[in-house]
Structure formats: C-alpha cells, structure tokens
C-alpha positions in Angstrom: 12.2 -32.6 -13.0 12.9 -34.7 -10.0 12.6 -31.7 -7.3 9.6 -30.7 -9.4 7.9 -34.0 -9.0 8.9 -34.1 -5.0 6.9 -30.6 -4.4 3.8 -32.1 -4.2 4.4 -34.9 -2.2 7.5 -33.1 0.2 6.8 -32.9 3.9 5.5 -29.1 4.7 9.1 -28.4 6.8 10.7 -29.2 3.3 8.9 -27.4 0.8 9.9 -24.0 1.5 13.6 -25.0 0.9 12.6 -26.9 -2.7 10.8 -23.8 -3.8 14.0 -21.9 -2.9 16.0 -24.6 -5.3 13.2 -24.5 -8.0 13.9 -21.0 -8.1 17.4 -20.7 -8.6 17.7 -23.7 -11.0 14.6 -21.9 -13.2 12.9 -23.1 -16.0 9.3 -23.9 -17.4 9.2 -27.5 -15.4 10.3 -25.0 -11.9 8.4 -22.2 -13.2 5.1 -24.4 -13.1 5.8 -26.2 -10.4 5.9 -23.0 -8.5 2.9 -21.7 -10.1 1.4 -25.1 -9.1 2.1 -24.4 -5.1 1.2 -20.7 -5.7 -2.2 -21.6 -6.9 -2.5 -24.7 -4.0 -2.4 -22.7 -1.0 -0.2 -24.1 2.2 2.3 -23.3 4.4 5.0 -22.6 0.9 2.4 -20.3 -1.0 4.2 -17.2 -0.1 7.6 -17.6 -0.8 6.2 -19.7 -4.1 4.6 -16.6 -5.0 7.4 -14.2 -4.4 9.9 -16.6 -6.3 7.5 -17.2 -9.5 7.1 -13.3 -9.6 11.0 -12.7 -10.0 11.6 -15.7 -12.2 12.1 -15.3 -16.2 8.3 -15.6 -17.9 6.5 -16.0 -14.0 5.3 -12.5 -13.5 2.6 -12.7 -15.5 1.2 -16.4 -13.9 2.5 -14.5 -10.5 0.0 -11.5 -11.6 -2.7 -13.6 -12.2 -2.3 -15.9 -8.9 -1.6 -12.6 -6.2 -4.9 -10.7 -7.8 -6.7 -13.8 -6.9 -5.4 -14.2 -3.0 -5.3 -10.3 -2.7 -8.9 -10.2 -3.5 -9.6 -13.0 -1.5 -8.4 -12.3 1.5 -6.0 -14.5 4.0 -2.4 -15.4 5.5 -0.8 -14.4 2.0 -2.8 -11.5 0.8 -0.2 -9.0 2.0 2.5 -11.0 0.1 0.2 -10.9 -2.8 0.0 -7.5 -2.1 3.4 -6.7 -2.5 3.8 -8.8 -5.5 1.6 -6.6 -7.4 2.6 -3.4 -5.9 6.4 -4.9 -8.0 4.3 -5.6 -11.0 4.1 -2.1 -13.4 1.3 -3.1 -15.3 -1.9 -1.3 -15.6 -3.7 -4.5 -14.1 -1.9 -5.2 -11.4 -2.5 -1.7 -10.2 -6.1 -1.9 -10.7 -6.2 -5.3 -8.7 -4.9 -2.7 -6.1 -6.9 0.0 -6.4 -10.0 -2.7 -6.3 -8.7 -4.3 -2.8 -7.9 -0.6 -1.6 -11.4 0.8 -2.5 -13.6 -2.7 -1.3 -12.4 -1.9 2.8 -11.6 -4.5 4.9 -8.7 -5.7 6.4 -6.0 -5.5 3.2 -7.4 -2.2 2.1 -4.7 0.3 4.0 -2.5 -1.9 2.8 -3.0 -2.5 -1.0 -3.0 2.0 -0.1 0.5 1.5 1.3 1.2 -0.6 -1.9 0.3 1.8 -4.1 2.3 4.5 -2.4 4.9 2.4 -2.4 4.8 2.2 -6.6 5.0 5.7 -6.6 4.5 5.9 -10.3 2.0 8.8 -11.7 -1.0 6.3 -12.2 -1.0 4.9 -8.7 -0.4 8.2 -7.3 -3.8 9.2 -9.3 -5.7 6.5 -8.0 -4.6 7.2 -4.7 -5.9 11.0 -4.9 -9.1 9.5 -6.3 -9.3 7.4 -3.5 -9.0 10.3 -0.6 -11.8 11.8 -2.4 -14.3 9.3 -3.4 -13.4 6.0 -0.9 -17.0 5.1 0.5 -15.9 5.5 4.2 -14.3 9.0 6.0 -11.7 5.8 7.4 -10.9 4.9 3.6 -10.4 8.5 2.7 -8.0 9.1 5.9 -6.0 6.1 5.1 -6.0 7.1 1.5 -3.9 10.4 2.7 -2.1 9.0 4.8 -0.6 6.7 1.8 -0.3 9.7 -0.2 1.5 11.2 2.6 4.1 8.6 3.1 5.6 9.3 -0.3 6.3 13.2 0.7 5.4 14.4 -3.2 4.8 18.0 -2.6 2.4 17.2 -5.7 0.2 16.1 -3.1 -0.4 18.9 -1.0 -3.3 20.6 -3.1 -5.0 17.1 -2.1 -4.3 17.5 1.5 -5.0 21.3 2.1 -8.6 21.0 0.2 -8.9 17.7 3.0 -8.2 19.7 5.9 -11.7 21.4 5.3 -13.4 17.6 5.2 -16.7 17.5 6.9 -15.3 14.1 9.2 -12.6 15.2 11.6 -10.8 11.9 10.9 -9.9 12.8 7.2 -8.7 16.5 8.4 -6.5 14.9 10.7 -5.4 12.9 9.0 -4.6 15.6 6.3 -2.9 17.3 8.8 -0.2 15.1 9.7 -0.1 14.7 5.7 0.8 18.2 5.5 3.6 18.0 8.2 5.5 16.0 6.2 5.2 17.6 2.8 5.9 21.4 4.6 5.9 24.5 3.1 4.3 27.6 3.1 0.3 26.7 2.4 0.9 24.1 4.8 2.1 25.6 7.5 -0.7 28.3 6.8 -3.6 25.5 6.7 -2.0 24.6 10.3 -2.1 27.5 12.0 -6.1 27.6 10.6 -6.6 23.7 12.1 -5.6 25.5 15.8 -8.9 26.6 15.7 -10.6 23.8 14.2 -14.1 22.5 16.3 -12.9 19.8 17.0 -10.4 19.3 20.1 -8.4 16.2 18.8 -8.5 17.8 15.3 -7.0 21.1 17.4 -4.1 19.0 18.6 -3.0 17.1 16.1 -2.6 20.5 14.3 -0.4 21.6 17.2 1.5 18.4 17.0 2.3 18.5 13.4 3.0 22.8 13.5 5.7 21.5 16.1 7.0 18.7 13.4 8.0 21.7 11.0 10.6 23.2 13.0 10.1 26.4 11.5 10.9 29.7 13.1 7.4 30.7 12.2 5.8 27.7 13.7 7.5 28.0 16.8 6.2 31.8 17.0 2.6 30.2 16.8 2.9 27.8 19.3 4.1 30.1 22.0 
C-alpha cells in the first residue's frame, strides 16, 4: 500500500523503479496503481503499461489503456502497440487492424504487429489490408508485413500484387516473393525483368539474385 501511495507523488527518476517493485510484489492495490500511471501519461507510462499487461487480472485494463494510446498517437504508441500485438483477443487485434488501416505514423507498425501475432486472423486482416488499404503506400507496407512472416500461404497474395497498377505495391511484392521462394515465385520474377517500370525492373533483379537458385542465376546472366 505504501509504494502504491508514493507513485503518485515519487520524483519522475524514481517512478520507473517503483513500477518495477509494484510489479513483482502484485496485487489489486499494485495492479491499480499501475493502471493509474498507465492511464496518467509521463515519463513511467510505458513500462507501467508493459508491467500491468503481464500481471495476474491486468491484461484486460492493459487492453483497454494501449487501444486508447495506440489510437491516439505519441511517445508510447509503439509500446502500446506491442502490448496488444501480446494480447490474443479478437479486440485487441481489431484495435490493430484500425491503427494499421487509419495511416499515419504507427500504421507500418501496428502491420509489423500483426505480423508479428502470426495467428490466422491477423494474417487475414493483413491480406485484407494489401488489398483494400486506402493508399498504394498502405498496401506496400501491408506486404511487406505479410512478408516478414515467410508463410508460403501468402504467396497467392503476393504474385496477384506483382500485377498492381502502382509500382510501389509490385515492388514491394517482389521482394515479398524473394523470401517465400519457390517455383511461381521465381516465375513472377523473371516476368517483373520486364516490368515498365525501371526501379520495379531492378528490384526484380535484386530479389531473382536473393533465391540462389541455379535457375535464377541462368536468368541473370
């Protein structure tokens, strides 16, 4: 109760450490005393946030408080990102989805975050997101951060992308499809040589050099 009681009135340089305490000891008086400097902003918000998240009964308060800052914007939206990207419920990956699909500066992250999930929801939303995102830069970062998980699942996504309209989605396809590999993808590589678009024509090159086939290298000679 006492180190509960000191959090609000502790000098910034001290609070961090308290939360850390708070957290160890656990609960309901530290559990809502961390929700109470999750919720007030400052220099401990973070690692308040990150501790009521993992504590016995917090992730639902921790839920509520990250969807908040992740929609808002700020120094702690990424942590708030990655609290909800821990968080398996269906809300916290909507809260996700919402930041991903709104732009601005946390949306290639919460995209990262839902890679990062990796379960088959979030992997759905991201596909729905490299197809319907409002901006061609949405869509590419979309496939990108279906990319970064290396599901061959999502290579129908990414050779059906490599025929985008914007050249910045087919590149961005592209490199997609040098990290998933395979047959169709090395295929809808040796197309993209001959892409209009120079940059789009070398970033094909690039990623037909990042398969290391034999085939490949036969291209590129």
């Amino acid at each position: 109760p006492e180190l509960a009681a000191m959090l609000g009135t502790a000098a910034p340089n001290a609070r961090g450490s308290i939360v850390t305490v708070l957290a160890r000891l656990g609960g309901d008086e530290a559990r809502d005393a961390l929700a109470a400097a999750a919720r007030a902003g400052g220099v401990d918000q973070g690692v308040a946030l990150e501790n009521l998240a993992n504590m016995p009964g917090g992730r639902d308060e921790a839920r509520r408080i990250a969807m908040g800052l992740a929609k808002g914007g700020g120094q702690n939206a990424s942590t708030a990102l990655a609290v909800l990207a821990q968080d398996a419920s269906p809300e916290a990956r909507e809260a996700l989805v919402s930041v991903a699909r709104g732009g601005g500066e946390n949306a290639s992250s919460a995209m990262s975050q839902l890679a990062q999930r990796g379960d088959p929801d979030a992997m759905r939303s991201l596909s729905d997101l490299a197809r319907t995102a409002k901006t061609p830069e949405l869509r590419g970062d979309a496939i990108n951060a279906l990319a970064s998980t290396s599901d061959p699942k999502a290579t129908p996504l990414l050779l059906s992308a490599t025929l985008d309209k914007d050249p910045a989605v087919r590149n961005a396809a592209l490199r997609g499809l040098a990290r998933t590999g395979g047959e169709a993808a090395e295929r809808a590589l040796v197309a993209a040589t001959g892409d209009s678009s120079r940059e789009t024509r070398a970033v094909a090159i690039r990623a037909l050099g990042a398969l290391h086939t034999d085939s490949a290298s036969r291209t590129l000679e």
